[in-house]
C-alpha positions in Angstrom: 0.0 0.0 0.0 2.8 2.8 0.8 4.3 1.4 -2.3 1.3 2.6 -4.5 1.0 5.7 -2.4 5.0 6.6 -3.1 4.3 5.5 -6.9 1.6 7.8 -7.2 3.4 11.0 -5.4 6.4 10.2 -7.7 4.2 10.5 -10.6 2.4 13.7 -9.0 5.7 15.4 -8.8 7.1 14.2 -12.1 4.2 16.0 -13.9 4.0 19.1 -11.9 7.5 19.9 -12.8 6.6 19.9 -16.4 3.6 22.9 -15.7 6.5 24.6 -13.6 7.7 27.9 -15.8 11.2 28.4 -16.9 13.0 30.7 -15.4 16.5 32.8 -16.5 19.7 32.2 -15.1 21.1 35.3 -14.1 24.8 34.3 -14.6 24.4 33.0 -18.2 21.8 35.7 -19.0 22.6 38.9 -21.3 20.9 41.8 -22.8 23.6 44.4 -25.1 22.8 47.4 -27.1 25.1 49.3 -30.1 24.6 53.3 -29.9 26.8 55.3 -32.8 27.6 58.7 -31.9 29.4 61.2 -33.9 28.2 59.2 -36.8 31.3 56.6 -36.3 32.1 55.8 -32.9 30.2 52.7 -32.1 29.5 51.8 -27.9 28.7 48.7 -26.5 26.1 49.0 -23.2 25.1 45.9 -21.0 22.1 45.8 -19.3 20.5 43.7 -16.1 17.2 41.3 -16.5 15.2 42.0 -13.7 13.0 39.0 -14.8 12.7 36.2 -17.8 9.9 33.4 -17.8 8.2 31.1 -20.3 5.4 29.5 -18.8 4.4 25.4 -20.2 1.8 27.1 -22.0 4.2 29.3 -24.4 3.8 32.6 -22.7 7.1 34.4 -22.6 8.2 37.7 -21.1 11.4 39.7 -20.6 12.1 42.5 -18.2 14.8 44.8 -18.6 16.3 47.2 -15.7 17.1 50.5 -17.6 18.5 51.6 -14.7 21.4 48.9 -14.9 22.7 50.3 -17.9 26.5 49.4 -18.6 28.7 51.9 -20.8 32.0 52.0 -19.4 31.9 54.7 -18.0 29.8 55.8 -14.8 29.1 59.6 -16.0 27.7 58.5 -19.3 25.8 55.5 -17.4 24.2 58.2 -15.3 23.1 60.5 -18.1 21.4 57.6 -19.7 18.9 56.7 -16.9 18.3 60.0 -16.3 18.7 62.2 -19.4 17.8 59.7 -22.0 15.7 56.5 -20.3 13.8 58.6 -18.1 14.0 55.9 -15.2 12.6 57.6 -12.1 9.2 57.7 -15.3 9.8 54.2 -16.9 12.3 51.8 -15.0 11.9 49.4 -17.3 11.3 47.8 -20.4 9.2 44.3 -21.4 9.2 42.2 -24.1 6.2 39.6 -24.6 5.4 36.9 -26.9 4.1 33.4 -27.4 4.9 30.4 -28.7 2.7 27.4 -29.7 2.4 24.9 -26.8 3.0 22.1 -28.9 5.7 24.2 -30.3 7.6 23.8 -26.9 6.5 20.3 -26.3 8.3 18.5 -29.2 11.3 21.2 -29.5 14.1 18.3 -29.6 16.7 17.7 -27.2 20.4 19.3 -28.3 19.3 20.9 -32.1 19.3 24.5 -33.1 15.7 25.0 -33.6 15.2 28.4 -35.9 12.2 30.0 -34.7 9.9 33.4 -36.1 8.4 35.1 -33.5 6.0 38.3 -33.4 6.8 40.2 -29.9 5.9 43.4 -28.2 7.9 45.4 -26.7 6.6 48.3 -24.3 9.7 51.0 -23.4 9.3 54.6 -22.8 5.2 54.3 -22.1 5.0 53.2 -26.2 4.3 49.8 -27.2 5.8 48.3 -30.8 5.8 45.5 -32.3 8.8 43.7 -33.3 9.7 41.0 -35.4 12.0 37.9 -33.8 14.3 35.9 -35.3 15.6 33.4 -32.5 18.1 30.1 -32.3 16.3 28.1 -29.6 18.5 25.0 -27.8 16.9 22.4 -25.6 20.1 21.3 -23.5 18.0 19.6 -21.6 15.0 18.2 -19.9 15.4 21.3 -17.6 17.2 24.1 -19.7 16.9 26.0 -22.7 19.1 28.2 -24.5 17.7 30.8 -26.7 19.3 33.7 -28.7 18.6 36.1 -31.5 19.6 34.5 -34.6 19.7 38.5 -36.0 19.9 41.5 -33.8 16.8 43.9 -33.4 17.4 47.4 -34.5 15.1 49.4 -32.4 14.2 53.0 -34.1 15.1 54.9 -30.7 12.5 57.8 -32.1 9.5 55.6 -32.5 9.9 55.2 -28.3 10.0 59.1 -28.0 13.4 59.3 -26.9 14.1 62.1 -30.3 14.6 64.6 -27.5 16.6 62.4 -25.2 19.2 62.0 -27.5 18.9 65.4 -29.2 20.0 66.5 -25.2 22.3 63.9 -24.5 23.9 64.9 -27.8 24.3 68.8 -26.9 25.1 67.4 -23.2 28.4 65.1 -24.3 29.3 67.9 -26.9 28.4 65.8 -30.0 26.7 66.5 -33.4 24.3 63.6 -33.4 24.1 60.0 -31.3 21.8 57.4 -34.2 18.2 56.7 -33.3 18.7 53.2 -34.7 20.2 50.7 -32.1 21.1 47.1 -32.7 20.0 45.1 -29.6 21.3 41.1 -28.8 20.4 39.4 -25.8 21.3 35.5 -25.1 19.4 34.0 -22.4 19.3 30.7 -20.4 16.2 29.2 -19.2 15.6 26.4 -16.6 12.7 24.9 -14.5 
């Protein structure tokens, strides 16, 4: 009789892990931007993910802290939260989309999987939407490794930030910094 009782907790706890979400692991987790000033001078910034999770059912969301922006150096890090992001206004930005449940289900164990994706991404109090193109790795039972096959370029003025960088410009003594901004981000996901 315990023996049943054990078999069937087992079993209980087997399948609950599968409705558990997936979760990002900080440490192997990474979000980067490209901004071009003086129409040559390219910069790399890093920034923190306050929160990652696809849920068994497909649902997937990102959460970026603007605040955590990385440039190399801490004066230009501070103008961008304040001048530019706005952060004490709009902390953060999040990027949603779905994918099929089945989708998920029969992605194969250790393949690059290419994967299309429709997303939305609200920064700066506008929504757009925004076309994926991801590399998606099931390492395992419990992790996934996905990636943008292609990097988004994010039109900075269609978020409102034409003024933000109009100021941060005339604030770091430069002609122009480019509205357009490749973004990459790498993430790994585990239940």
């Amino acid at each position: 009789m315990f023996t049943k009782w054990l078999l069937s907790v087992a079993l209980l706890l087997t399948s609950m892990s599968s409705w558990a979400n997936w979760q990002f692991v900080p440490e192997h987790s990474t979000v980067y931007a490209i901004s071009t000033k003086a129409q040559h001078i390219a910069e790399v910034h890093k920034f923190s993910i306050a929160s990652a999770t696809l849920t068994p059912q497909g649902q997937f969301s990102l959460v970026i802290e603007l605040a955590s922006v990385v440039s190399g150096v801490e004066h230009r890090n501070q103008l961008l939260r304040d001048v530019l992001f706005e952060v004490a206004k709009y902390p953060q930005a999040t990027l949603t989309a779905a994918v099929a449940e089945q989708w998920l289900a029969d992605l194969p164990l250790a393949q690059v999987v290419s994967l299309s994706l429709p997303a939305k991404l609200q920064l700066h109090g506008v929504q757009q939407m925004l076309a994926l193109e991801l590399n998606v790795v099931k390492l395992s039972a419990e992790q996934i490794w996905v990636t943008n096959a292609r990097p988004v370029v994010l039109d900075l003025a269609t978020f409102g930030y034409t003024n933000g960088l109009h100021k941060l410009a005339q604030l770091s003594s430069l002609d122009s910094i480019a509205a357009m901004v490749p973004m990459s981000f790498s993430l790994l996901l585990q239940k």
